[in-house]
N, C-alpha and C positions, 0 to 999 in steps of 0.2 A: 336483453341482448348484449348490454355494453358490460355485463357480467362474466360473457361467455369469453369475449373479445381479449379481456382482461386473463382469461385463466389459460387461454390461447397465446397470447402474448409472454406471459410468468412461462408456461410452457414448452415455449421456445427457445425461451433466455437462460433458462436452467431455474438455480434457488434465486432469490430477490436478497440480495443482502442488506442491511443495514448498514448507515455511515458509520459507527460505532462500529460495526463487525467487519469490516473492510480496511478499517486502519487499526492494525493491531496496537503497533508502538513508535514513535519517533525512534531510531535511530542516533543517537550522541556518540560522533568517535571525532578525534582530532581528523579525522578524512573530511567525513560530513560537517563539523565544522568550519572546515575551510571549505568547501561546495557553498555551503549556503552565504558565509562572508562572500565570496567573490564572485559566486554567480547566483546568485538567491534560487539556489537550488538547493532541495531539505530530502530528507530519506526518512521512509520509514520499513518496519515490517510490515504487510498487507496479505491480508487472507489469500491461500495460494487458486483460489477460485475467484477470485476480483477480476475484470478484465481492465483494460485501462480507460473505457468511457466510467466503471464504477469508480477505479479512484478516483476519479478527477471531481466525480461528483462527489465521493466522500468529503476530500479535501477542500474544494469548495464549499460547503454547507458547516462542517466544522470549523471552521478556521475565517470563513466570510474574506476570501482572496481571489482571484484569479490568477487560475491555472493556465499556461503559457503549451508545456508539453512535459509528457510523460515517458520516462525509461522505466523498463522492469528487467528483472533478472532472476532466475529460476536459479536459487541455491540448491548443492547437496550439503547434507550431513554429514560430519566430519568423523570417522573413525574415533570409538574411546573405548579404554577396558577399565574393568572397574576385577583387581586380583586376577581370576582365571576364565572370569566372564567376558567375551567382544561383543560392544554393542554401536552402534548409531545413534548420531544426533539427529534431530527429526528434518528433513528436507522445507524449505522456506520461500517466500518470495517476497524480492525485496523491490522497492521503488524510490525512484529518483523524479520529486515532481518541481519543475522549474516555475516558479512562479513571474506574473508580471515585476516588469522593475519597480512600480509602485510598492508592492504589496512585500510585506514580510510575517512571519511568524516568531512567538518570542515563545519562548518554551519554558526561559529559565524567569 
């Protein structure tokens, strides 16, 4: 029964993601650099189907920190031509997770 509960539950929630599948990439720009120096707030890209209970648990489990709160933001894709072809860069979503003031992440 606690099999059924379980595929009931996945069911509901949509795909299960993985913490690895949910935090695509840190983010490094002189922006996010200064976020994270002055407010130990880090960015990364995040699978555009993460909700923000999944990053937070991504980022928690990766990283062994406490998460504080999470910002997200639904990019578009930026116009590009390539000669006489127009094409799109692919649509994104990005997150801003503020960690406790204890806790930091070192990347470099």
């Amino acid at each position: 029964m606690s099999t059924e509960q379980n595929e009931t539950e996945e069911a509901t929630q949509g795909l299960a993601l993985e913490p690895y599948q949910v935090v695509l990439r840190p983010l490094v720009t002189e922006k996010g650099t200064h976020i994270s120096e002055r407010y130990n707030a880090y960015t990364f890209a995040v699978n555009p189907l993460a909700t923000k209970t999944d990053i937070k648990k991504a980022v928690q489990e990766l990283w062994d920190v406490r998460v504080v709160k999470i910002r997200t933001q639904n990019r578009k894709g930026k116009p590009r031509r390539h000669k006489i072809s127009k094409g799109r860069t692919k649509d994104w979503k990005k997150a801003i997770v503020e960690l406790h003031e204890d806790d930091r992440i070192s990347f470099f």
